[in-house]
N, C-alpha and C positions, 0 to 999 in steps of 0.2 A: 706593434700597432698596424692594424690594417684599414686604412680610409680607401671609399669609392667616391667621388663628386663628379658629378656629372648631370649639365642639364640644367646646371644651377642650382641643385641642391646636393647632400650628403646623404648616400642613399644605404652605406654599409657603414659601419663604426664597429672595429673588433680590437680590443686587449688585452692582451694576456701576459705572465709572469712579473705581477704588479705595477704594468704599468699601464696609467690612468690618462685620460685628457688632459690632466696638468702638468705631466711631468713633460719638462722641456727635454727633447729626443738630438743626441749627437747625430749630425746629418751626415759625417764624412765628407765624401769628395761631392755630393749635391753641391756643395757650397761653391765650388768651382763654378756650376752657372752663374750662379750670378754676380761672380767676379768678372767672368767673360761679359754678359749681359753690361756690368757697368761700365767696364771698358769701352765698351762697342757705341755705349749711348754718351760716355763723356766724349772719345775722339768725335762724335756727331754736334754735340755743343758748342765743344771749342775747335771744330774744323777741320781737325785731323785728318786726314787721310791714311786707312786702313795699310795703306802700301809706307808709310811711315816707319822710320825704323825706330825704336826706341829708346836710342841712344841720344836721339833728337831732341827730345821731350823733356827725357827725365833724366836729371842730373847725376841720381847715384847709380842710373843702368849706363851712363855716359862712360866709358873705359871699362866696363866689365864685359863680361863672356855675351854680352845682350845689346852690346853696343847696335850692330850691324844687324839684328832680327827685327822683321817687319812686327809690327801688331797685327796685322793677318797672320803671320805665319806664329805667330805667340799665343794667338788665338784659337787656329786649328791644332796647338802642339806639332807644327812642324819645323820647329826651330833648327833642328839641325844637330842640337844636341845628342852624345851618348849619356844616354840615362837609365841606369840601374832602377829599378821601381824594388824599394827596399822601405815596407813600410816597418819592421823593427826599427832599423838609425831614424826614419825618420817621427816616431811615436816616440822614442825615448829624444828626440830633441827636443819637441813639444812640451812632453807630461813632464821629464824630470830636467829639463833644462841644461841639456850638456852642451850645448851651443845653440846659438841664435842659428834663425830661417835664413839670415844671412850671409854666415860663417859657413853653412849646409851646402846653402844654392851654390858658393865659390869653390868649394870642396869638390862637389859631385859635379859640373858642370863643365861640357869639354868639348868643342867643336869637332866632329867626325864627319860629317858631311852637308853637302850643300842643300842650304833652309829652303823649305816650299815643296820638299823630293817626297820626305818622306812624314808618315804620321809615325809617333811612339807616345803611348801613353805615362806621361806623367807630371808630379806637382810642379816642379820648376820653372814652367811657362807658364801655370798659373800664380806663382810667385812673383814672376814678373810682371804680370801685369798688374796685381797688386802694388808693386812697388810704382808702376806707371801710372796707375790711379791716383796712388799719394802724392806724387811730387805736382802732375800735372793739374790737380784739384787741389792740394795745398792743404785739404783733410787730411786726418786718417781713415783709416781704410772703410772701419766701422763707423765713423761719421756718413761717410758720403753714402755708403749705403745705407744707413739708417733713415737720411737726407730722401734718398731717391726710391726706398722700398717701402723701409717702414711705415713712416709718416704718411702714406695713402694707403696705406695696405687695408686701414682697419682693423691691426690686431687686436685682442683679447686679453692678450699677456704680454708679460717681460721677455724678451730674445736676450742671448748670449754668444759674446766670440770670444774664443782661446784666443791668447796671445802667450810670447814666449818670453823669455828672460830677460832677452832685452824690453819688450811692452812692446812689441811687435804684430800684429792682427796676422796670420793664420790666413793665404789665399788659399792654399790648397784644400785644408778644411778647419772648422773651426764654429761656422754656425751652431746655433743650437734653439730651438722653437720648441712649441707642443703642437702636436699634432695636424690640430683643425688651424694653427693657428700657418703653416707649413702651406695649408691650402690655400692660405689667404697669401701669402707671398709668391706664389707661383699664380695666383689670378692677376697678383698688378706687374708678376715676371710678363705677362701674355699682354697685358694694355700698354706696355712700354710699346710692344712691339709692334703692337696696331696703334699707337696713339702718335710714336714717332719716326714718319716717313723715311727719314734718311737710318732709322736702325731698322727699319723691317726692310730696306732694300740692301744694307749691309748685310742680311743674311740672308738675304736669296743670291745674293753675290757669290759668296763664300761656299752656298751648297751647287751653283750652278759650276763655278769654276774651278772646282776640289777635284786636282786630278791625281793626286796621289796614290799611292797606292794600300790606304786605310781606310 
């Protein structure tokens, strides 16, 4: 599927190898915005401070490998973490269920060096903040976003999130949309962000003061 919008209108619409505007589309790692995005806009609701560690917060990141990492630095994926970016272990944990996101996260997860130094791409620090969304909002995962996306988005259609063995939501990926309706979530992703002062200045923060070297 290939969409243009722009301007306020859909000005290309292309599909090919059977699939149509209704077929709801696996987004992969897309979906990590807007676990970041929720993140960013609950610590703004309930007062959080981004420099906040999320051990603080959330009870079951409280004694694990995530105790002592900021939600900025979980954010930017600087956690500090050594992480293997292994999407086989991590699609056969998913699809055929040989461990939960949580058995994964404690698995793979290993303090190598000091949080805020470095960027390295991967799901784990978006796991956690998932895990920081549920305990701190007292939803699940796909509640709150359904709460803070869906419901003004204006979709069209029924959205979908994987979860895994245990009934787990899926931070790192998991969504699933059609298309046009993809565009309509990334139009109320962009009015969060001008609608709510303290999250549009949370990420001018985060791009102003990203000294990393990613």
């Amino acid at each position: 599927a290939f969409l243009l919008y722009e301007d306020g209108e859909l000005k290309i619409e292309h599909y090919a190898d059977r699939v149509t505007d209704k077929l709801p589309l696996f987004v992969y790692s897309i979906t990590k915005s807007f676990i970041g995005l929720s993140a960013v806009k609950l610590s703004c609701d309930k007062g959080i401070s981004l420099d906040s560690n999320l051990g603080d917060y959330s009870k079951n990141l409280k004694k694990s490998p995530y105790e002592s990492v900021s939600l900025r630095n979980a954010l930017k994926m600087q956690s500090g973490f050594n992480k293997k970016f292994d999407p086989t272990g991590e699609f056969e944990t998913i699809f055929l269920g040989k461990e939960t996101i949580a058995e994964m996260r404690a698995r793979k997860a290993k303090l190598e060096r000091k949080s805020g130094q470095t960027f390295l791409y991967d799901g784990n620090d978006t796991d956690a903040l998932a895990q920081f969304i549920e305990d701190v909002s007292g939803k699940s995962l796909d509640k709150y976003v359904r709460e803070n996306f869906v419901a003004k988005a204006g979709l069209q259609s029924s959205i979908y999130w994987l979860r895994d063995k245990s009934g787990t939501s899926s931070g790192r990926v998991g969504l699933m949309a059609t298309p046009r309706d993809l565009i309509r979530l990334s139009l109320r992703y962009i009015d969060i962000i001008e609608e709510n002062e303290c999250v549009k200045t949370s990420f001018g923060e985060m791009s102003n003061l990203d000294k990393s070297n990613g």
